[in-house]
Steps between C-alpha positions, in 0.01 A plus 500: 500500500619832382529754778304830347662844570265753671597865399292754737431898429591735782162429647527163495298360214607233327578577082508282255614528125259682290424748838456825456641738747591891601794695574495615854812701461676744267784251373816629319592271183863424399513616109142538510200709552398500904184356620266732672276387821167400364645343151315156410681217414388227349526152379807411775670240517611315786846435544725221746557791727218533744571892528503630149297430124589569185237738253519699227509858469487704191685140306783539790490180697543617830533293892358656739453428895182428648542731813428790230174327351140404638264305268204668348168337581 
């Protein structure tokens, strides 16, 4: 049996690929454009790091941790 990794948001809600969440946080971008507090995200994936996912923002593929994300209901 395959042990399933559980990624949580910063308020504790479990995401899974295909979430979409929110940007709790201005974020500065290396050799990008910076994500502003409120910005949707979505399609994530889940990654083997229980504190970060990977997404897509404007085509840049981009990892971000979950302590700067809560899932949209």
């Amino acid at each position: 049996m395959e042990d399933q990794i559980i990624v949580k948001d910063c308020n504790g809600n479990t995401l899974e690929s295909g979430d979409t969440v929110i940007v709790t946080q201005d974020l500065k971008v290396k050799g990008g454009t910076n994500l502003k507090r409120g910005t949707v995200i979505k399609k994530i994936r889940v990654t083997e790091d229980t504190d970060a996912i990977e997404c897509k923002v404007d085509g840049s593929t981009l990892v971000l941790k979950t302590i700067y994300l809560k899932k949209k209901s």
